[in-house]
BAVOKOL-366290 format. One record per residue: residue number from 1; residue in one letter; x, y, z of N, C-alpha, C, O in turn. Coordinates in Angstrom, 1 decimal, always signed. Atoms other than C-alpha are relative to their C-alpha. Layout:
N
+-----+------+--------+---------+--------+---------+----------+--------+--------+---------+--------+--------+---------+--------+
! pos ! code ! n_east ! n_north !   n_up ! ca_east ! ca_north !  ca_up ! c_east ! c_north !   c_up ! o_east ! o_north !   o_up !
+-----+------+--------+---------+--------+---------+----------+--------+--------+---------+--------+--------+---------+--------+
! NUM !    A !      X !       Y !      Z !       X !        Y !      Z !      X !       Y !      Z !      X !       Y !      Z !
...
+-----+------+--------+---------+--------+---------+----------+--------+--------+---------+--------+--------+---------+--------+
This chain:
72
+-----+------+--------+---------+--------+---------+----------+--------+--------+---------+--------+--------+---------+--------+
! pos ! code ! n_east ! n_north !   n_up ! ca_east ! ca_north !  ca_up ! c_east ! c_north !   c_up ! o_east ! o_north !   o_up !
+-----+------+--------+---------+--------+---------+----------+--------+--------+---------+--------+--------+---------+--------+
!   1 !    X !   -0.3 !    +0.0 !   +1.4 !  +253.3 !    -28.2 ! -143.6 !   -1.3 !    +0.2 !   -0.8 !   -2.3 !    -0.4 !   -0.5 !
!   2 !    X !   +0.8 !    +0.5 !   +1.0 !  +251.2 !    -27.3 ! -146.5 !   -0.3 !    +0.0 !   -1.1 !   +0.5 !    +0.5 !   -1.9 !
!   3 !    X !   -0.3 !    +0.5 !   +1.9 !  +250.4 !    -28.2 ! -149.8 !   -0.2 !    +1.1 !   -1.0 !   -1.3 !    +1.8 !   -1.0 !
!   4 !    X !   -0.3 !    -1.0 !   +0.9 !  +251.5 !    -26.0 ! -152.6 !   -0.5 !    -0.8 !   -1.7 !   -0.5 !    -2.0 !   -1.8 !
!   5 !    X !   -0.1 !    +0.4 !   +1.0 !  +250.7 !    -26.3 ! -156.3 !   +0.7 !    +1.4 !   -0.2 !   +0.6 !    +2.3 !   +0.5 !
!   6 !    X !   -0.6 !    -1.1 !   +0.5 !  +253.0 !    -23.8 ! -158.2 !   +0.6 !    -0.5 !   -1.8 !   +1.2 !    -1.5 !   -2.2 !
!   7 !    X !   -0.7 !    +0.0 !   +1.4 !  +253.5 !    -22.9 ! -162.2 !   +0.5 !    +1.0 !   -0.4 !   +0.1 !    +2.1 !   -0.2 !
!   8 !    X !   -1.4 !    -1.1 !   +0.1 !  +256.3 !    -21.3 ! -163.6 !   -0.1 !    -0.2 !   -1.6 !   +0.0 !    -1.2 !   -2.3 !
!   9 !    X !   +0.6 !    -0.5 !   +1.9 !  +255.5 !    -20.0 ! -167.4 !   +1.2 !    +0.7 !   -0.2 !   +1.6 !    +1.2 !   +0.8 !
!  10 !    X !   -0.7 !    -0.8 !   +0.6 !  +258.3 !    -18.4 ! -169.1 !   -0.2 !    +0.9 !   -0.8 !   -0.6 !    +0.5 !   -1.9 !
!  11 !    X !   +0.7 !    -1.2 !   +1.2 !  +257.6 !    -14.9 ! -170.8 !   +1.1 !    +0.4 !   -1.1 !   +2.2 !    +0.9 !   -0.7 !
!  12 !    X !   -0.3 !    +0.1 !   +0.8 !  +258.8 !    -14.8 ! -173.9 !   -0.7 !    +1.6 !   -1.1 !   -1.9 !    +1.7 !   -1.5 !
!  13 !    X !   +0.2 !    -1.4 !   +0.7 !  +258.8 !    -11.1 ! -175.8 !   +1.0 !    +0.0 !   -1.3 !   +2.2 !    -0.3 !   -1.5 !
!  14 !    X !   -0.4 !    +0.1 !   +1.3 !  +259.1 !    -10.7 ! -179.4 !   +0.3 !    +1.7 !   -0.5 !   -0.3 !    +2.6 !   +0.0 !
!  15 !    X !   -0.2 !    -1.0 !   +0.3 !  +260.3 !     -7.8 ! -181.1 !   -0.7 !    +0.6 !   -1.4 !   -0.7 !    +1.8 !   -1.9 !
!  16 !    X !   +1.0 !    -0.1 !   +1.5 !  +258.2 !     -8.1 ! -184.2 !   -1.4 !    -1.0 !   +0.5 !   -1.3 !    -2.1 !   +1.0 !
!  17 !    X !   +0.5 !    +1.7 !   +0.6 !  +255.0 !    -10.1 ! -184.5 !   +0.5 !    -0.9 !   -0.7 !   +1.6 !    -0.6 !   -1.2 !
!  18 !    X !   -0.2 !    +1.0 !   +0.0 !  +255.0 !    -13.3 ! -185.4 !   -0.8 !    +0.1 !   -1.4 !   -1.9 !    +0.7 !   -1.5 !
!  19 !    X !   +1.4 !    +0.1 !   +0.6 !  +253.5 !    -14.1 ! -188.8 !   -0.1 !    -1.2 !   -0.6 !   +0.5 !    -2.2 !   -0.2 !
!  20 !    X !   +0.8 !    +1.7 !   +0.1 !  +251.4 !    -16.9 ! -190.7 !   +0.8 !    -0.9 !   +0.1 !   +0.6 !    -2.0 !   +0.6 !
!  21 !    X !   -0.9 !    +1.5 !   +0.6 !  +254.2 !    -18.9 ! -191.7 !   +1.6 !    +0.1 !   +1.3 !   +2.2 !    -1.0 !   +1.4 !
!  22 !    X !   -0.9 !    +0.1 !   -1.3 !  +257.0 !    -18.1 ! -188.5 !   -0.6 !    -1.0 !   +0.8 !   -1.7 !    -1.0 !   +1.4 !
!  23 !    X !   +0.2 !    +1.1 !   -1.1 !  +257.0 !    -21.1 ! -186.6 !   -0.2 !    +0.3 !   +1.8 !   +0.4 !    +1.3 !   +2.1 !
!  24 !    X !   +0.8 !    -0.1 !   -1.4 !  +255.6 !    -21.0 ! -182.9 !   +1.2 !    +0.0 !   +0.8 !   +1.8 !    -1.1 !   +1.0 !
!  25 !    X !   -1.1 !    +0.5 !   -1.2 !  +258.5 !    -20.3 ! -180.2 !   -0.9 !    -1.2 !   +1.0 !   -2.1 !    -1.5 !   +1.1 !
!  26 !    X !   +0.0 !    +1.0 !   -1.2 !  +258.9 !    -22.9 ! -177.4 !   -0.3 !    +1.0 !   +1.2 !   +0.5 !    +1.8 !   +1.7 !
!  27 !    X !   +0.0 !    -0.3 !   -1.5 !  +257.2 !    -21.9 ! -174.3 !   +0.4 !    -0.8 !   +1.1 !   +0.0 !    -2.0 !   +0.9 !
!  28 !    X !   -1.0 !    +0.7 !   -1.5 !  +258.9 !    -23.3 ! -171.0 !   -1.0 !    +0.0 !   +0.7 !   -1.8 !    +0.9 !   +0.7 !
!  29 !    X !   +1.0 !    +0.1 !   -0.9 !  +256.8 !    -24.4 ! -168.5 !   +0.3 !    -1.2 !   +0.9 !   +0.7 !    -2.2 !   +0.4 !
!  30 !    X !   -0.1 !    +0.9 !   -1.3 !  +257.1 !    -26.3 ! -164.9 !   -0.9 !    +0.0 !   +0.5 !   -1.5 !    +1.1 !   +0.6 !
!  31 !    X !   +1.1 !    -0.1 !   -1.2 !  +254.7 !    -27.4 ! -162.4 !   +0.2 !    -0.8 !   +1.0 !   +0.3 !    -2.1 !   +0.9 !
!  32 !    X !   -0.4 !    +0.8 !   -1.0 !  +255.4 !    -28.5 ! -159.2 !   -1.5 !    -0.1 !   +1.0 !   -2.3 !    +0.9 !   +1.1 !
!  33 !    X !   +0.7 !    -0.3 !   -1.0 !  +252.9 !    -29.7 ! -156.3 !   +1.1 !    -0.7 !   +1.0 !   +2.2 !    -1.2 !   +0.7 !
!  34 !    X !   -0.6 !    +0.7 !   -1.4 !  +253.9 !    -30.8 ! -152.5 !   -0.2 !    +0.9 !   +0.9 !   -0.8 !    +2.0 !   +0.9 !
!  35 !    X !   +0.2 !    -1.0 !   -1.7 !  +254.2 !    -29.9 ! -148.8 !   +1.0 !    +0.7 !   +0.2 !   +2.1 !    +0.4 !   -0.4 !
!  36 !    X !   -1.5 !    -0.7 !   -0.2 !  +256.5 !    -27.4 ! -147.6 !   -0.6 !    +1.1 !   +1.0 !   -1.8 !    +1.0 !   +1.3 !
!  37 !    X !   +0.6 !    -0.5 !   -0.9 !  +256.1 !    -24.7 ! -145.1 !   -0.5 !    +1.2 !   +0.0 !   -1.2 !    +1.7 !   +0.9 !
!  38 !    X !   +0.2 !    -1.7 !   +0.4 !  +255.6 !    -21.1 ! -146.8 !   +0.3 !    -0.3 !   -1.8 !   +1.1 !    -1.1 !   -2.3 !
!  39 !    X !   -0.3 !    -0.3 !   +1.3 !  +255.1 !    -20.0 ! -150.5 !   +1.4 !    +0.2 !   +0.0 !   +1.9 !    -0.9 !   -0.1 !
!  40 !    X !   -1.1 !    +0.1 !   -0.2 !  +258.4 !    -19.1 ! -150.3 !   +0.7 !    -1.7 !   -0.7 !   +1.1 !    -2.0 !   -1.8 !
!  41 !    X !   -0.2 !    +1.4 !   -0.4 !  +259.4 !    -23.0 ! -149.5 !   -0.3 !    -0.8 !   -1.8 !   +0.5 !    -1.6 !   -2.4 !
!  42 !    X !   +0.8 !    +0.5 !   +1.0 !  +256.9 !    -23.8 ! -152.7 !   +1.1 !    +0.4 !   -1.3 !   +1.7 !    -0.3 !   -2.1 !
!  43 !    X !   -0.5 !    -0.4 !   +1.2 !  +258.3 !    -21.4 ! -155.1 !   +1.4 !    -0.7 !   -0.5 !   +1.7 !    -1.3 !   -1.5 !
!  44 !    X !   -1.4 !    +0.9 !   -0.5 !  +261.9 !    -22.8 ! -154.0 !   +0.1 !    -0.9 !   -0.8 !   +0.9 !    -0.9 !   -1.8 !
!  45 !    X !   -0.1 !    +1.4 !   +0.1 !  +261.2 !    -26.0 ! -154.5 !   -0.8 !    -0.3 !   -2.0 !   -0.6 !    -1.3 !   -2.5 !
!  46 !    X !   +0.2 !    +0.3 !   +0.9 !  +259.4 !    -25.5 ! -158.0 !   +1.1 !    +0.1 !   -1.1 !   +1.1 !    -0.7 !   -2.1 !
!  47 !    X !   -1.3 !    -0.5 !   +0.6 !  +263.0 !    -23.8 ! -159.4 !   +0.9 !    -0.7 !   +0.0 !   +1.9 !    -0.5 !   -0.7 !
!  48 !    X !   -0.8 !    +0.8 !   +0.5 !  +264.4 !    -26.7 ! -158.7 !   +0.1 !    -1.2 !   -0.5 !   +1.0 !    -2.0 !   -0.6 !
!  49 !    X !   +0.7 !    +1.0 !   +1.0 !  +262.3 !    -28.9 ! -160.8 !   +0.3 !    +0.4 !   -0.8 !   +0.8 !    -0.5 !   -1.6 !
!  50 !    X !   -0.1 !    +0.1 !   +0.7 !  +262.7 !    -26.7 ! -163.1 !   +1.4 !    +0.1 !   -0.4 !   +1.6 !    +0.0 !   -1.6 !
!  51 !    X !   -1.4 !    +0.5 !   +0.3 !  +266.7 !    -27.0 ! -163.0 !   +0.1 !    -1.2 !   -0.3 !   +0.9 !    -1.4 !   -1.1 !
!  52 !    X !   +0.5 !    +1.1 !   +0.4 !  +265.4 !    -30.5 ! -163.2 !   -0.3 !    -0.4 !   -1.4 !   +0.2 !    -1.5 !   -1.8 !
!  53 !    X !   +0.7 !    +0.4 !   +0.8 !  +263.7 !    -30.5 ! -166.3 !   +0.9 !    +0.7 !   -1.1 !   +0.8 !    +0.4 !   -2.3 !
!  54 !    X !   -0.4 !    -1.3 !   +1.3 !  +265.6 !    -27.8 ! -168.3 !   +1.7 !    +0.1 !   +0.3 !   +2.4 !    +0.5 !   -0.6 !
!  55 !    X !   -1.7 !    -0.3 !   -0.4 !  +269.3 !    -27.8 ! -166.6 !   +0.0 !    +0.9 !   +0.9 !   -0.9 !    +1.7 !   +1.1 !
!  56 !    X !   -0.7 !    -1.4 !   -1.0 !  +271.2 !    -25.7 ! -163.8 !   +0.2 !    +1.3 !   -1.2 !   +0.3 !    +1.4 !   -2.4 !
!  57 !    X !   -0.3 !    -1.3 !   +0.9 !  +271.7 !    -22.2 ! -164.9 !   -1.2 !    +0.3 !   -1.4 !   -1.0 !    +1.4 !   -2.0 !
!  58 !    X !   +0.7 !    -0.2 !   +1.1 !  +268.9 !    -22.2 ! -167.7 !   -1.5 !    +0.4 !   +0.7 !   -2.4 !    -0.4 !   +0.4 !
!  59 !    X !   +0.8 !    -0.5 !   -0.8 !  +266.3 !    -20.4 ! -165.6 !   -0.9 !    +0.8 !   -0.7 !   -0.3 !    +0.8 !   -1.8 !
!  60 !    X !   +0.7 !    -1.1 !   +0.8 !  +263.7 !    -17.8 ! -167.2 !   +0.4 !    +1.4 !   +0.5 !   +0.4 !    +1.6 !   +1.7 !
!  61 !    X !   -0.2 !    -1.2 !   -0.5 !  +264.6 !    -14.1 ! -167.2 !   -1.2 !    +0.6 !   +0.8 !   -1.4 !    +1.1 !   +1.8 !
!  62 !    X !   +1.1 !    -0.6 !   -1.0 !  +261.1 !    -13.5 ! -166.9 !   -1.1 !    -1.0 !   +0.2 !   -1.4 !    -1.7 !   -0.8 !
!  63 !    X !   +0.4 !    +1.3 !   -0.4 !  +259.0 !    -15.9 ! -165.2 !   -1.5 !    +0.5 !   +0.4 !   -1.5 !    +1.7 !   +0.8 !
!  64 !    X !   +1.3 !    +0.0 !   -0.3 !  +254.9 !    -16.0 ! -164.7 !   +0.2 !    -0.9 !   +1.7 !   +1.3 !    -1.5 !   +1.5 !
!  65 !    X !   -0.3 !    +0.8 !   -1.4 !  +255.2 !    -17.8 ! -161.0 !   -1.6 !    +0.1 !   +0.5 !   -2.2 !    +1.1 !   +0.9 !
!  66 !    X !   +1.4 !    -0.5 !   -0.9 !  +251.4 !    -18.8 ! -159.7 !   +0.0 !    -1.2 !   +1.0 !   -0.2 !    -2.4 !   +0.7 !
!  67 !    X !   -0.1 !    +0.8 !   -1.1 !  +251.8 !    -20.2 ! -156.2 !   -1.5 !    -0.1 !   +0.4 !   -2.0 !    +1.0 !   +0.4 !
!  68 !    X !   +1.3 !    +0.6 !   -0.3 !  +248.3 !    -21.8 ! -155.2 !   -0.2 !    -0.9 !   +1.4 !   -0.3 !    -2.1 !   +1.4 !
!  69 !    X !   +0.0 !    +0.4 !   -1.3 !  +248.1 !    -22.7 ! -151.7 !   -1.8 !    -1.6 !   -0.3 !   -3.0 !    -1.5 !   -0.7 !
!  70 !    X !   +1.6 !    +0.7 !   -0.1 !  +245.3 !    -25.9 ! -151.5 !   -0.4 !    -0.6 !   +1.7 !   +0.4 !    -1.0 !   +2.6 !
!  71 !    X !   +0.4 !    +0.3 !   -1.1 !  +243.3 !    -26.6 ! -148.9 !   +0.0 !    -1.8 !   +0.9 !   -0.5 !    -2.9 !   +0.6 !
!  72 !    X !   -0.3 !    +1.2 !   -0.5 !  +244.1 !    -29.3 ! -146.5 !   -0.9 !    -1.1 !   +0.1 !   -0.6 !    -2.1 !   +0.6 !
+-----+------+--------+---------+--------+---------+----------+--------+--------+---------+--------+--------+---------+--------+
């Protein structure tokens, strides 16, 4: 097994700027560490923290994903 850190950013695309006085969208964000046996395993396992944190089905269309392998 080995230990993953992995963060999962949600990309968020506007069709206008943003300006002074429009309020700040919500960015989505998860972070998972643990053991597991392949990135793969990692990413997995962060997707379902963030079903965790945010609901089933409420996933990011488009997702930043940075899997980080750390040293044992």
């Amino acid at each position: 097994m080995t230990r993953f850190e992995v963060h999962i950013t949600e990309v968020i695309e506007h069709d206008q700027p943003l300006g002074p006085l429009d309020p700040t969208p919500e960015v989505r964000s998860v972070f998972w560490a643990g053991e597991t046996d392949d990135e793969a395993g990692a990413r997995d396992a962060a997707y379902v923290a963030w079903d965790g944190k945010y609901g089933p089905g409420k996933q990011p269309v488009q997702a930043l994903v940075n899997v980080t392998p750390l040293a044992g």
